[in-house]
C-alpha positions as CSV (number, residue, x, y, z in Angstrom):
1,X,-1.9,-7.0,-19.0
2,X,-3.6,-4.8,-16.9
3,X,-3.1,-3.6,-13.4
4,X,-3.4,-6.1,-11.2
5,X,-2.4,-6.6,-7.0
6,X,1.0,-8.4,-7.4
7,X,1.2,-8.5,-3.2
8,X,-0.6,-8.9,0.5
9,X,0.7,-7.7,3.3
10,X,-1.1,-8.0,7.2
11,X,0.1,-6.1,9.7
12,X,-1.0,-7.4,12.9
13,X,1.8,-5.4,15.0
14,X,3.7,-2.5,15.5
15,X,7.5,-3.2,14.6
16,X,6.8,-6.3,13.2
17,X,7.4,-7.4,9.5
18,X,3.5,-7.6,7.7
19,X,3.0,-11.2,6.7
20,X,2.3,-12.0,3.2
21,X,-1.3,-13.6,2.7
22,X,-2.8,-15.0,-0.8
23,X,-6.4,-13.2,0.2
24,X,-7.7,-10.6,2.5
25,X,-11.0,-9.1,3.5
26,X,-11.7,-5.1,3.7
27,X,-14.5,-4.2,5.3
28,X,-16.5,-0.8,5.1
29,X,-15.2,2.0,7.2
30,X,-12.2,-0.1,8.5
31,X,-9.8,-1.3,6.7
32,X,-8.4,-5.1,5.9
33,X,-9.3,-7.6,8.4
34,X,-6.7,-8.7,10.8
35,X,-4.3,-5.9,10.4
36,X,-3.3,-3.4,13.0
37,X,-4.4,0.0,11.4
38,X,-8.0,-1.6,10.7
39,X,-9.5,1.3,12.8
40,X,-11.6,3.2,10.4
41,X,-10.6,7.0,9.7
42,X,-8.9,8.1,5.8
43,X,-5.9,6.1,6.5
44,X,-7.4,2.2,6.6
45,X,-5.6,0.6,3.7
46,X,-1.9,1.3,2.4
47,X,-1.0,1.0,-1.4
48,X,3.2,0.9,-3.0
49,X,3.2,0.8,-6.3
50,X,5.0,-2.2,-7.0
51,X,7.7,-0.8,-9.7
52,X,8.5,1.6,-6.5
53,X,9.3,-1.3,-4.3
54,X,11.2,-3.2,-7.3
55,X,13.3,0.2,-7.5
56,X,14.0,0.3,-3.2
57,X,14.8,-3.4,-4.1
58,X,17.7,-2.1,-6.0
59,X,19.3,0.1,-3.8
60,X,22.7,-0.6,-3.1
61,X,22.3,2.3,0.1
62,X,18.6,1.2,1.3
63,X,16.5,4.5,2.6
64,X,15.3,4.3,6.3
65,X,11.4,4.6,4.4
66,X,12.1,1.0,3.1
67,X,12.0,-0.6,6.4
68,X,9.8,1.3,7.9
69,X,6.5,1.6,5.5
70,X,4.5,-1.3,5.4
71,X,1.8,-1.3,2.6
72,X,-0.8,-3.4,2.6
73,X,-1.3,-3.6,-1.4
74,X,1.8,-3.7,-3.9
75,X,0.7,-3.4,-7.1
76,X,1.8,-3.5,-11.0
77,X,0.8,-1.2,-13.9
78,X,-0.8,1.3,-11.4
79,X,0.8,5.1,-12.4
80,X,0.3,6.2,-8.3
81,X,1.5,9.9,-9.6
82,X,-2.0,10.3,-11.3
83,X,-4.1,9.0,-8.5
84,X,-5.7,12.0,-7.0
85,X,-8.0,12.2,-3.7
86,X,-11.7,10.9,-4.5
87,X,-10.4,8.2,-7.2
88,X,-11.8,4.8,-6.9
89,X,-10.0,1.4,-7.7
90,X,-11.1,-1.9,-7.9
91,X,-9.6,-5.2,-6.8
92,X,-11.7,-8.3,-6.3
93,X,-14.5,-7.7,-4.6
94,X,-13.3,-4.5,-3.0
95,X,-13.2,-0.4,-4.0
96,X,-11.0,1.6,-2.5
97,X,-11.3,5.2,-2.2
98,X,-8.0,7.0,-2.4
99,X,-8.2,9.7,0.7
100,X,-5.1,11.1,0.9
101,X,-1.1,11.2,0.1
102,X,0.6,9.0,2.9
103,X,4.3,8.6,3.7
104,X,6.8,10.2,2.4
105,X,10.6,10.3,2.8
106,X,11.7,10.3,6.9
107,X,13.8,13.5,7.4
108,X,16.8,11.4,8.4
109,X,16.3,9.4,5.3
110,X,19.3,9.5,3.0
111,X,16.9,10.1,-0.2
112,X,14.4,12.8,1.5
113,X,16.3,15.2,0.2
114,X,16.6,13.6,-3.7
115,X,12.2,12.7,-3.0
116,X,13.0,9.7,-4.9
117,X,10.5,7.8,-2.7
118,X,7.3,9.0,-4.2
119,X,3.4,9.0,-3.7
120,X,2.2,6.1,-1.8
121,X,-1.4,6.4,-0.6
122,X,-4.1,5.8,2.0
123,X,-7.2,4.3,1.0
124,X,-11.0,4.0,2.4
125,X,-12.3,0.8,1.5
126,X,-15.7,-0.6,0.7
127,X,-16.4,-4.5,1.3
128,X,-15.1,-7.1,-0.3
129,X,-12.5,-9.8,-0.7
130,X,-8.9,-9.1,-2.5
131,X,-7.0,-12.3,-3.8
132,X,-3.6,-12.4,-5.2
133,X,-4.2,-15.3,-8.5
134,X,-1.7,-16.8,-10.2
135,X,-1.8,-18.5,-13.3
């Protein structure tokens, strides 16, 4: 199997927990549709790998980081460590361009120190519909 979108995640606002959706749009120059960050700029789109967010799962002494980021793509069989500023990924109907390096560890976090949190990242997107499919 490839790499595939395993999760959605709206955001619609600040200090609330995103909502999972089955499909999303991304439009050109600003972001997914409906969620709060949907502004335009490099920082549009969030992506976690998903083997990241099983590992913060697992944590018997959860990081501040895993309350606080809110990624609007989890994904599976994406290496995030070898994305680099300029790549392009597919899902669906959309690209997304990576533009940058986004959170990392909060300086209060108890794993900042260990950077056990690693690379999410920030994406630009071009139009087109995402769909999580099962089956």
């Amino acid at each position: 199997m490839g790499a595939v979108v395993r999760e959605l995640y709206v955001s619609r606002q600040r200090g609330q927990p995103g909502e999972a959706v089955e499909s999303a749009w991304f439009r050109r120059g600003i972001g997914m549709e409906g969620d709060r960050h949907a502004a335009g700029g490099e920082r549009q789109t969030s992506l976690l790998a998903g083997e990241t967010r099983d590992w913060m799962e697992k944590q018997t002494e959860p990081g501040l980081c895993f309350r606080r980021y809110k990624a609007n793509l989890i994904t599976e069989g994406i290496d995030t460590t070898q994305l680099n500023t300029g790549d392009l990924l597919a899902a669906g109907g959309a690209v997304f361009r990576v533009s940058g390096y986004g959170k990392k560890c909060f300086p209060e976090c108890i794993y900042h120190e260990k950077g056990v949190f690693g690379r999410s990242h920030i994406f630009g997107s071009d139009s087109g519909r995402v769909c999580i499919c099962f089956g």
